[in-house]
C-alpha positions in Angstrom: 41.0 46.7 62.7 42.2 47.3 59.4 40.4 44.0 57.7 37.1 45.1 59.6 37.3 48.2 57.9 38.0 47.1 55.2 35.1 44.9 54.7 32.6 48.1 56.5 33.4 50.0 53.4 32.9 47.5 50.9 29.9 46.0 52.3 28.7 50.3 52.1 30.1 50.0 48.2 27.6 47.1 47.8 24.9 48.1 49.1 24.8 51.6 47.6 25.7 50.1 44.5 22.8 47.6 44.1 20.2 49.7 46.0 20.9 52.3 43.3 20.8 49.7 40.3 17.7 48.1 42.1 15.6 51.4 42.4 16.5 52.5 38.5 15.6 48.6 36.9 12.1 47.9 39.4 10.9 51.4 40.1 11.8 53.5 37.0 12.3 51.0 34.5 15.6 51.2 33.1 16.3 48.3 30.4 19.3 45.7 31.6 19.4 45.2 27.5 20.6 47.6 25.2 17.8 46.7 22.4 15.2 46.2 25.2 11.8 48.1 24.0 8.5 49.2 26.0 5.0 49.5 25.0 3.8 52.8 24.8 -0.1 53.3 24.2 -1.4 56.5 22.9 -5.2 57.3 23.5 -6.8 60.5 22.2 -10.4 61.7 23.2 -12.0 63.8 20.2 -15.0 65.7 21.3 -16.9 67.7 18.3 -20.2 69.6 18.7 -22.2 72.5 17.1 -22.6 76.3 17.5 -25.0 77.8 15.5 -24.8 81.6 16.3 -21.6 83.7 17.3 -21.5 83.2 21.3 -19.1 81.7 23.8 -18.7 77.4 24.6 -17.1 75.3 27.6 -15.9 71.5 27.2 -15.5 69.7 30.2 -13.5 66.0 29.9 -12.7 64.3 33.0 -9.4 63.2 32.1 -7.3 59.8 34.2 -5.8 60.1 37.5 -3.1 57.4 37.9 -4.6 55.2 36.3 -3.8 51.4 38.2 -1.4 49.3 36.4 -0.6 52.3 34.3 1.5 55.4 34.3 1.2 58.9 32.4 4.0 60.1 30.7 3.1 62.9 29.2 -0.9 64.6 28.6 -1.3 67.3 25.6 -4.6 69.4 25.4 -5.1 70.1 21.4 -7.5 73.3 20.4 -7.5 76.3 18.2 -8.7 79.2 20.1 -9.5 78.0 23.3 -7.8 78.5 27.0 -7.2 75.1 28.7 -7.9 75.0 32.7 -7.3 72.0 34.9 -9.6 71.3 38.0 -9.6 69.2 40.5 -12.3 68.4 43.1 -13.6 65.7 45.2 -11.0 63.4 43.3 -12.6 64.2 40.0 -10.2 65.8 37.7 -11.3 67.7 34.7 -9.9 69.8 31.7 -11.8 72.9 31.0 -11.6 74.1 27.2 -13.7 77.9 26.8 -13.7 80.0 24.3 -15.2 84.0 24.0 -17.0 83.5 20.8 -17.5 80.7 18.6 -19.5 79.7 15.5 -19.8 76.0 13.6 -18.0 73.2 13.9 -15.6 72.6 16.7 -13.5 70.0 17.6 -10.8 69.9 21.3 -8.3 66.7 21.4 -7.1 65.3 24.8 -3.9 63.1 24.1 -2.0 61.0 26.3 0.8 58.4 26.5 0.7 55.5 29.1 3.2 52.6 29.6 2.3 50.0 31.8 3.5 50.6 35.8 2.4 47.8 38.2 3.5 49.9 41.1 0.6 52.1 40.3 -2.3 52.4 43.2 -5.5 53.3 43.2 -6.1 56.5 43.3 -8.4 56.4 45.9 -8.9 54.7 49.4 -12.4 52.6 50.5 -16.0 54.6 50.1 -18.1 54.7 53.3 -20.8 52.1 53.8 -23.4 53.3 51.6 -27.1 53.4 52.8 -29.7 50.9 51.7 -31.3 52.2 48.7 -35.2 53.7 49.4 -37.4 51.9 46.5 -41.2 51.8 46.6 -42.6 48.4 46.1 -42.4 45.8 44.5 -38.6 47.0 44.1 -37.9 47.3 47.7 -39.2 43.5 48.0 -37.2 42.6 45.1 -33.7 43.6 46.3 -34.4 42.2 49.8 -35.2 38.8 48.0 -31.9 39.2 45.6 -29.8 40.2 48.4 -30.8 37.5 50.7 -30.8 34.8 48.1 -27.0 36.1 47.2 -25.8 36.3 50.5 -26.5 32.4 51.2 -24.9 30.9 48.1 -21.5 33.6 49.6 -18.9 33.3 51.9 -17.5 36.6 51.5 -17.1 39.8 49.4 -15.7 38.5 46.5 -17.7 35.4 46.5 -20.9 37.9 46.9 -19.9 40.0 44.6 -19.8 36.9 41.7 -22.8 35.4 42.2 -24.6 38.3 42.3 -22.8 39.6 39.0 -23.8 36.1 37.6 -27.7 36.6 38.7 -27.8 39.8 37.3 -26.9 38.4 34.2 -28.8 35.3 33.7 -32.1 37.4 34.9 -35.0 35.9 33.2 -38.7 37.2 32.7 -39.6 35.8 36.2 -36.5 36.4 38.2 -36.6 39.4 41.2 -33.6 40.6 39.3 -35.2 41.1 36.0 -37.5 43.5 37.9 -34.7 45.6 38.4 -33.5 45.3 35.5 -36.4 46.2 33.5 -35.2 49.9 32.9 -31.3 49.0 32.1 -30.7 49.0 28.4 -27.4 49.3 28.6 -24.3 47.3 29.8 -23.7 51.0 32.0 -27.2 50.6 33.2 -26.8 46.8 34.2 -23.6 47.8 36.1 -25.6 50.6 37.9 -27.9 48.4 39.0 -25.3 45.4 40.5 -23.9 48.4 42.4 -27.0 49.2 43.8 -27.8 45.4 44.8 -24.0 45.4 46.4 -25.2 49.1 48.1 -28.3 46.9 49.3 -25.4 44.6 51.2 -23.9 47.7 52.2 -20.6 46.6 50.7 -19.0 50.0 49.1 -18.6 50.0 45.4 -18.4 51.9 42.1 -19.1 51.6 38.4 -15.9 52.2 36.5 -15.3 53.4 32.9 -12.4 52.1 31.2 -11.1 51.5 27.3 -9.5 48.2 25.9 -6.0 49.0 24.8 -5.4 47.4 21.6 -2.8 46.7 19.5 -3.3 48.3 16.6 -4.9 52.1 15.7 -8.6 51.8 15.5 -11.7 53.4 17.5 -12.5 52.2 20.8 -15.6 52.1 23.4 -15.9 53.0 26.7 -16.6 49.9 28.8 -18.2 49.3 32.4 -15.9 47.7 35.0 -16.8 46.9 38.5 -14.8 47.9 42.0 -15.9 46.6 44.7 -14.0 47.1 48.4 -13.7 44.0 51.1 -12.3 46.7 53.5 -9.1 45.9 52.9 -8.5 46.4 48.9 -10.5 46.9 45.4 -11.6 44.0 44.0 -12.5 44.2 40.1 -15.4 42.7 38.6 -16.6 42.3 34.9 -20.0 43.1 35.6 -21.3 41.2 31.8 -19.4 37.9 32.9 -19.1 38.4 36.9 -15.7 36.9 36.7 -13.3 38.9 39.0 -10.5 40.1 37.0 -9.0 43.5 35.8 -7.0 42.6 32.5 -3.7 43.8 31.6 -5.1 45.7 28.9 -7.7 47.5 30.1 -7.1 51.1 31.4 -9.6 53.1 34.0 -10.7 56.4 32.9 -12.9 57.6 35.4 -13.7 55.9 38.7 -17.7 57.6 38.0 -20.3 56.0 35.4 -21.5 60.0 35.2 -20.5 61.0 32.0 -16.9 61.9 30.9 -17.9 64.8 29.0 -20.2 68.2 29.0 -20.6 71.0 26.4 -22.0 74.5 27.3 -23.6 76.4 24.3 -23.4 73.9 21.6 -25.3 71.1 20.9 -25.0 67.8 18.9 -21.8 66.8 20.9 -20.3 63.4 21.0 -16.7 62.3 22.2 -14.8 59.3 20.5 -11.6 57.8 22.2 -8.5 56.2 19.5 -5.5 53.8 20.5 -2.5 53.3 19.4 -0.1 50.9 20.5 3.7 51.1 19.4 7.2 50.2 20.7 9.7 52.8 21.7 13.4 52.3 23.0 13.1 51.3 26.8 15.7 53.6 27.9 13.8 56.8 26.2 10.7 55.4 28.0 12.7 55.2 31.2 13.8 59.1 30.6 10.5 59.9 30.7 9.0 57.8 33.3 11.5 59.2 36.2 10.7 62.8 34.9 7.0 61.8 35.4 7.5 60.4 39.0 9.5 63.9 40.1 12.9 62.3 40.3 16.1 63.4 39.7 18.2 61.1 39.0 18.3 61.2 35.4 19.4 65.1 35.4 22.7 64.2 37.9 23.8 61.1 35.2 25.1 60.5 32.7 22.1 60.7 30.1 22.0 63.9 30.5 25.4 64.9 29.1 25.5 66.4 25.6 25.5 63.6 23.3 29.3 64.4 22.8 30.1 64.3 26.0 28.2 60.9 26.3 30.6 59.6 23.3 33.6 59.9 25.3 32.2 58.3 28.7 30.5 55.3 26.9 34.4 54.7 26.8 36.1 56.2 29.7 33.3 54.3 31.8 34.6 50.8 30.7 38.0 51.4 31.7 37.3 50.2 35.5 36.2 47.0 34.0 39.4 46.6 32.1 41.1 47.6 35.3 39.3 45.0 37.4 40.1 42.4 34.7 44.4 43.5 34.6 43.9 43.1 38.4 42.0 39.3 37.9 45.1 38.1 35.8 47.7 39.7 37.2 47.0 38.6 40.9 44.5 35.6 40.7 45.8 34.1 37.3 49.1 35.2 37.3 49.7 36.5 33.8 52.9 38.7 33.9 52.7 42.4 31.9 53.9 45.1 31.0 52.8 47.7 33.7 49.7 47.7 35.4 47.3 49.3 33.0 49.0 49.1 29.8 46.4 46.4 28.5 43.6 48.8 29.3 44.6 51.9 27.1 46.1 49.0 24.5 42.5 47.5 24.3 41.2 50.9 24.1 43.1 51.0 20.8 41.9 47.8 19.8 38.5 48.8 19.6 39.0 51.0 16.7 41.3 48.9 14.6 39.8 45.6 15.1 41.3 43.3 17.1 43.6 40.9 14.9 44.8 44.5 12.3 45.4 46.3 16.0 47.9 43.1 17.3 49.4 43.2 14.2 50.4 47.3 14.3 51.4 46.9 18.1 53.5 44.1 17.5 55.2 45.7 14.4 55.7 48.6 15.8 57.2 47.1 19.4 59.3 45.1 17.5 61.1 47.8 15.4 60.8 50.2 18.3 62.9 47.3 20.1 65.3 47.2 17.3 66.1 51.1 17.5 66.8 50.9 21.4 69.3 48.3 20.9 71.2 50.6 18.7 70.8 53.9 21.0 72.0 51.6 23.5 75.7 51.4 21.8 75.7 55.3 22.0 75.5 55.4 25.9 73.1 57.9 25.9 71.1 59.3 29.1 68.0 57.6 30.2 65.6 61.1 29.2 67.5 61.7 25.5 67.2 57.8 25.1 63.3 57.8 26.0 63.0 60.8 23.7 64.6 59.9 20.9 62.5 56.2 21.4 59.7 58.1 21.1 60.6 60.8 18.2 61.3 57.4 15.9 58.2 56.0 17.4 56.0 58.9 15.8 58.2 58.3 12.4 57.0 54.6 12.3 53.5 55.4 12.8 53.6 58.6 10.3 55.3 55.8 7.9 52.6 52.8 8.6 50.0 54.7 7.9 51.3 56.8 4.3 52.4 53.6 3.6 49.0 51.5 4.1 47.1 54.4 2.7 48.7 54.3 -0.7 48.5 50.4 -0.8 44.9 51.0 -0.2 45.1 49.2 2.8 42.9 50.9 6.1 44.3 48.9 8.8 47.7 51.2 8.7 45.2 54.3 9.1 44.1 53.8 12.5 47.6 53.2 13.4 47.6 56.5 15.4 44.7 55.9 17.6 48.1 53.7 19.6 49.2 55.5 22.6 52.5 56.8 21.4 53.8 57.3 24.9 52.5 54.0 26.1 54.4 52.5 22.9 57.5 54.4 24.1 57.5 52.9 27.8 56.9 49.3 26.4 59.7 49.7 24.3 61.8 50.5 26.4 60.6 48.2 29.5 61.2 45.2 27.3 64.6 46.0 26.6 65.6 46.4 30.1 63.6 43.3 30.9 65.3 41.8 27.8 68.9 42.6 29.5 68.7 41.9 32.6 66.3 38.8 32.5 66.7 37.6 29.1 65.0 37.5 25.6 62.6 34.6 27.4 60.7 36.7 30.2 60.8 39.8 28.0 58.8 37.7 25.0 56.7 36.2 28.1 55.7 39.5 29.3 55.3 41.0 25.8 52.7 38.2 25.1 51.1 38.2 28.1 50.3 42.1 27.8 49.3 41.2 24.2 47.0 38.4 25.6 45.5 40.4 28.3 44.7 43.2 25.9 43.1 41.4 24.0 40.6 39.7 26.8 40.2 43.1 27.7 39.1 44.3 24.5 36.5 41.2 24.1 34.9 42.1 27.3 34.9 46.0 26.8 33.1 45.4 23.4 29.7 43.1 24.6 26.9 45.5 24.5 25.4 44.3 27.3 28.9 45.6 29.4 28.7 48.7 28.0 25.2 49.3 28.2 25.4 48.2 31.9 28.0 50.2 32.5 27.1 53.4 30.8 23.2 53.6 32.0 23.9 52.5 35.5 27.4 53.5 36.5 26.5 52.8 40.2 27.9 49.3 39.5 31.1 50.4 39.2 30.9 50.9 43.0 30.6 47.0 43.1 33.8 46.9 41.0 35.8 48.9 43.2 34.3 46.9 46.1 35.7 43.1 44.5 38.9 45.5 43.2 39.7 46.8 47.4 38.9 43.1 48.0 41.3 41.4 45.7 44.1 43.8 47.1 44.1 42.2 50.5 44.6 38.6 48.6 48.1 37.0 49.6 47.5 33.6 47.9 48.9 31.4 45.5 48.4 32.8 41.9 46.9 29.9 39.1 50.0 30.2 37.5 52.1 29.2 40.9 50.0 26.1 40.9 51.5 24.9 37.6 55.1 26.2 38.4 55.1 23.9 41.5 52.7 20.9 40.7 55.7 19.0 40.3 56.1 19.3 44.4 52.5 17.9 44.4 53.7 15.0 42.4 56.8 14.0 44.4 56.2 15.2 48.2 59.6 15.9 49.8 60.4 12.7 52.0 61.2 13.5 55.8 64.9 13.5 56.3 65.9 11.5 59.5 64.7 12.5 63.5 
């Protein structure tokens, strides 16, 4: 009963743990490298027009609605003077700049950042059937021809969809088509009328705007895009090539070919849209992104400490992965130390005065601390005054290293302090009761190995990639405590047994007589 519990409540540490680590990485977008960057694109709309005489103006921009294959983080409305309204209504959403009284130029901005979210939807669900289109003749003839011609060279919607796409635009002087088209100047006008051929079909579709994300500043176009629905999902179209395709880099303003933008009482007006591209640290982008999708997770972890605060628990969080390594060489490997944890806080020194300069202070410092406590040993003194006096002389040698070091000019003495002196104490004094009753050969042994595990420790608490783990997604230390609760039920032979008794491997025992 024990063992089954045992393995229900690390199985529960698991899955928490990963389920947590899975939903921050896929659905929010936290980096699993520390240097890891995301693209961030910023696209402002700049609309300027006229007002003559003293009197009030209105600017209405429909502005994106989760946009697909891209998310929002943040949206800024930009004017001097004017009240900003947001409206929504049949799925059209618009800003609303107005002002009491105006005169001469104007310009409002509309600024927003996207980063690229493959989990984003449409924003929308399948239009009706539309009704056939009512045209007077020869037009009505024409898209009856079209339609029926298109339909035979098809198989289905998307197949439908391409060759018409590619009729439309190989139209010649004698083609049904080209009578369509003989009013469509421009590539919007072209699009209207494949979505009127489609509307023919009665197969539900809409003329798209969208901008080319580039990646560099510079000015940018608006640009027809086809969706067409199969009844089960939009299908994208480029309505110049009829290839079916919606590239990566190409973001849908409006799911409307009416116009973007209106001015009341000015006139002249005309709206240009700007990209920028740049590369910002993942981890801010991923701040930003779970604010933007309403969660709060990022407001109960630890990014959301004081940066102080943070400081300290980019350490304190690594110490379960120096504990689960103490507990991986002590009872899997085999290597014998000083206490349990001692390595930990020992590597935890390490990691401010280097690696070889910290072995060097620890050892010097043992060593003479070792010295002293075989000469308090000759005065037969209690075990508390012993341990105390240990560590008075222990705060001497440091005080000593380090005046010493500083006025050779030497800065390896300086961080001499950063030692646990209390720690320092209880290894001193460990060893020499290990070094009397065992002898000076498993006290060295277990000096070294302390020494040795340290020292892995401190390599594997200083990889960036640990520590970044660690400290963005501290969830996986559930998984740690799940292997650590595992490894305590372990009752086998250690590595190190394996070498003490190969020699039984190499000379079985021979059966003594029946």
């Amino acid at each position: 009963m024990n063992l089954r519990h045992l393995f229900v409540l690390v199985a529960t540490l698991v899955v928490i743990g990963v389920s947590a680590f899975t939903y921050k990485v896929t659905r929010l977008g936290f980096p699993l490298l520390p240097d890891a960057s995301s693209q961030l694109w910023t696209v402002e709309a700049r609309i300027e027009f006229m007002r003559y005489t003293p009197g009030p103006a209105k600017v209405a921009l429909e502005v994106p609605t989760n946009p697909v294959g891209f998310g929002v983080l943040n949206e800024h409305f930009v004017s001097r003077g004017y009240g900003v309204s947001i409206r929504e209504e049949g799925g059209r959403r618009e800003a609303l700049w107005a002002i009491r009284r105006v005169q001469g130029d104007q310009a409002v901005y509309y600024r927003l950042s996207l980063f690229r979210d493959q989990d984003a939807k449409p924003p929308r669900g399948a239009d009706a059937f539309p009704p056939v289109p009512e045209l007077e003749e020869p037009y009505a003839s024409a898209l009856e021809m079209v339609i029926s011609e298109v339909r035979e060279e098809s198989a289905d919607v998307a197949t439908f969809t391409g060759t018409l796409l590619r009729r439309v635009r190989k139209a010649n002087a004698d083609d049904d088509v080209a009578l369509l088209l003989e009013d469509a100047q421009t590539p919007l006008q072209r699009a209207e009328v494949a979505r009127m051929l489609l509307a023919g079909a009665r197969i539900p579709a809409r003329v798209l705007q969208a901008l080319p994300l580039t990646s560099d500043t510079r000015q940018v176009a608006m640009m027809p895009w086809l969706a067409v629905h199969n009844g089960t999902q939009w299908l994208y179209f480029d309505p110049a090539s009829g290839e079916q395709s919606l590239p990566r880099d190409l973001f849908i303003w409006s799911w409307d070919s009416a116009s973007v933008m209106s001015v009341s009482g000015g006139t002249g007006e005309r709206i240009e849209f700007w990209v920028t591209r740049k590369l910002e640290d993942a981890l801010s982008v991923a701040k930003r992104r779970a604010a933007s999708h309403g969660s709060r997770i990022v407001d109960f972890s630890l990014l959301d400490l004081p940066l102080q605060t943070q400081s300290v628990y980019s350490i304190l969080i690594m110490i379960p992965i120096g504990a689960l390594l103490v507990v991986l060489m002590r009872n899997i490997v085999g290597v014998r130390t000083f206490g349990t944890f001692l390595p930990v806080l020992v590597a935890l020194a390490f990691r401010e005065s280097q690696l070889i300069s910290g072995i060097i202070l620890f050892s010097t410092l043992v060593a003479v601390g070792l010295a002293v406590r075989f000469y308090l040993e000759r005065l037969h003194l209690l075990l508390v005054p012993r341990l105390a006096a240990v560590l008075i002389v222990v705060v001497l040698m440091m005080a000593a290293v380090s005046v010493l070091s500083y006025r050779l000019g030497l800065e390896i003495g300086l961080s001499v302090a950063l030692f646990p002196m209390v720690i320092l104490t209880m290894v001193i004094e460990r060893m020499s009761v290990v070094w009397e009753e065992r002898g000076p050969g498993d006290a060295i042994k277990e000096g070294l190995g302390s020494l040795f595990v340290a020292a892995l420790v401190y390599g594997v608490m200083n990889i960036d990639l640990i520590r970044h783990v660690t400290f963005v997604f501290p969830e996986v230390l559930l998984i740690v405590l799940a292997v650590v609760l595992l490894l305590g039920r372990y009752t086998g032979y250690r590595l190190t047994d394996l070498r003490r008794f190969r020699v039984l491997t190499r000379n079985p025992p021979t059966p003594g007589p029946d």
